[in-house]
Residue frames as qw, qx, qy, qz and C-alpha x, y, z in Angstrom:
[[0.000, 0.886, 0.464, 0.000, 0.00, 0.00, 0.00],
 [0.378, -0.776, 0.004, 0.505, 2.77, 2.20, 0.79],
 [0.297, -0.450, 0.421, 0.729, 4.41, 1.79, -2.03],
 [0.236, 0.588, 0.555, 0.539, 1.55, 2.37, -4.61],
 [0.140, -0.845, -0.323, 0.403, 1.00, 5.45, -2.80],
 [0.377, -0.594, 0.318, 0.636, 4.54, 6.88, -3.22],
 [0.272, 0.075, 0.646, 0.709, 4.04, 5.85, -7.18],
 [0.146, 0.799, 0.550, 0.195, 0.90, 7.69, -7.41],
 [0.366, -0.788, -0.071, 0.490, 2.67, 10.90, -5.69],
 [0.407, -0.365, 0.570, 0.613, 5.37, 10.52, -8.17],
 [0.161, 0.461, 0.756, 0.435, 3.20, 9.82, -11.13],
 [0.084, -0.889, -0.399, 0.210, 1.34, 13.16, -9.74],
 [0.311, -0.757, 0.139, 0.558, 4.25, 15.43, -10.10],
 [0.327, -0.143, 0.584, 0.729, 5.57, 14.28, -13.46],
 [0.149, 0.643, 0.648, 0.380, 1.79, 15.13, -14.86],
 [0.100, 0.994, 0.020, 0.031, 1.78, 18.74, -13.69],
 [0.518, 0.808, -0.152, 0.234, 5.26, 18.91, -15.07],
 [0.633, -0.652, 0.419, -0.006, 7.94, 18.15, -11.63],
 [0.907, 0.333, -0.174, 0.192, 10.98, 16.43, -13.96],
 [0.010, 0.800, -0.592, 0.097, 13.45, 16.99, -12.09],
 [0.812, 0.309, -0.487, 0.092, 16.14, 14.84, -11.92],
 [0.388, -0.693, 0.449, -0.410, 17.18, 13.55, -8.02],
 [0.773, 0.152, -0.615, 0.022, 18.76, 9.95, -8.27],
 [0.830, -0.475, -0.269, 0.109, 19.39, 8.01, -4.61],
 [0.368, 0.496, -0.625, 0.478, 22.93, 8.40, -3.11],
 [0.853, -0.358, -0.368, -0.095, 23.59, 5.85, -0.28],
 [0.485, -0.829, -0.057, -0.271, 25.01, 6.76, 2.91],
 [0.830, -0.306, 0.465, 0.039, 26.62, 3.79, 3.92],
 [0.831, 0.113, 0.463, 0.287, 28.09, 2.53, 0.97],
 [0.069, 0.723, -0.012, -0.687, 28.21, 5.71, -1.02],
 [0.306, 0.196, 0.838, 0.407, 26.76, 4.24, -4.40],
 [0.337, 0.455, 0.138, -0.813, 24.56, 5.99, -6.42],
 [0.691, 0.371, 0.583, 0.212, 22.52, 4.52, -9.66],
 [0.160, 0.945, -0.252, -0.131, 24.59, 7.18, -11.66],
 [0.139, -0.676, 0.680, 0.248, 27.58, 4.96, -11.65],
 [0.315, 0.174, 0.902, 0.240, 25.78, 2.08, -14.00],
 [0.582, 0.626, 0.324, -0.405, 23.49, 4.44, -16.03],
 [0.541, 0.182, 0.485, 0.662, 23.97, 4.29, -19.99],
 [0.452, 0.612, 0.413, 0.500, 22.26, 7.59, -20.20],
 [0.323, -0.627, -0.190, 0.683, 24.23, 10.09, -18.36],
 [0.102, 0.047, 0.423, 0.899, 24.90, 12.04, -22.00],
 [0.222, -0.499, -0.734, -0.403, 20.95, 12.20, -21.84],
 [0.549, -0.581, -0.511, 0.316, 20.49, 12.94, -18.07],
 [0.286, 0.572, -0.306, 0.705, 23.45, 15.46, -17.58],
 [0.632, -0.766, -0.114, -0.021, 23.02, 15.01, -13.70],
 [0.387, 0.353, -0.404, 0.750, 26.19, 16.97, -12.19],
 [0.337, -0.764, -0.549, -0.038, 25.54, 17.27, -8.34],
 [0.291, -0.558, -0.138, 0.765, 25.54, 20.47, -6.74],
 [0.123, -0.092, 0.499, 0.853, 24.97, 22.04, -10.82],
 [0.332, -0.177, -0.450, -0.810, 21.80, 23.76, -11.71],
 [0.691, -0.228, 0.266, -0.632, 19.85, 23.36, -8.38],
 [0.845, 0.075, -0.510, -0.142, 20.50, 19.19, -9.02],
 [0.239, -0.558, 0.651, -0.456, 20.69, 17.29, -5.70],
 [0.519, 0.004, -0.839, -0.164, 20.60, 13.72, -4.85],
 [0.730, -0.472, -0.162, -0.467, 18.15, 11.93, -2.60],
 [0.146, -0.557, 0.675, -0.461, 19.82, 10.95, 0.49],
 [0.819, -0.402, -0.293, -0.284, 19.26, 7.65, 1.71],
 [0.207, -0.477, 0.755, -0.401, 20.53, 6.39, 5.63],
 [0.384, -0.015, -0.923, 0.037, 21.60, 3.17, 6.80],
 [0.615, -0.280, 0.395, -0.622, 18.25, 2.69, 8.90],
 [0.094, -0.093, 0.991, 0.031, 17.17, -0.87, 10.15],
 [0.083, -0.317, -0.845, -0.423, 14.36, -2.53, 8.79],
 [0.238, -0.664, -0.678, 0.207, 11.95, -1.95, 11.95],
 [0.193, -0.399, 0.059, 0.894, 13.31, 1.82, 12.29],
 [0.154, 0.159, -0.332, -0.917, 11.81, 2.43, 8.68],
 [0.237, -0.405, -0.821, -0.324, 9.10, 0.30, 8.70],
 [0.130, -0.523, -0.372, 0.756, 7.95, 2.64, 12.30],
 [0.059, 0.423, 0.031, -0.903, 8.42, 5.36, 10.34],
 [0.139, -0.181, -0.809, -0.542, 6.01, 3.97, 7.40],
 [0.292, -0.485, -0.785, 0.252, 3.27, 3.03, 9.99],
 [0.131, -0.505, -0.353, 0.777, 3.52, 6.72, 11.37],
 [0.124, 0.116, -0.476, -0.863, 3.03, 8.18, 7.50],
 [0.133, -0.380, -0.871, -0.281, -0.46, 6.56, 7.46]]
């Protein structure tokens, strides 16, 4: 349930026109899907360049983020 929400949210913004461009970037591991796209020439994501920032994610444990799910209802 949670996570057709979130895709309806998303799917909300890109139809009144929200394209920006905010790939993950992991905390812990510091990995981003940026370092295995094929269409960065397409993309041009440069962070910190033209207001582009990546979505933060933290090492939380499972129960920790499930909590905070629960509370978002």
């Amino acid at each position: 349930k949670y996570t057709n929400r979130l895709i309806k949210q998303i799917s909300k913004s890109i139809f009144e026109g929200d394209i920006s461009i905010k790939p993950y970037y992991h905390v812990k591991n510091k990995k981003t899907p940026c370092e295995y796209c094929t269409y960065h020439s397409i993309c041009q994501f440069q962070a910190g360049k033209c207001g582009n920032q990546y979505h933060y994610i933290s090492n939380l444990e499972k129960q920790v983020l499930l909590d905070q799910i629960r509370e978002e209802k």
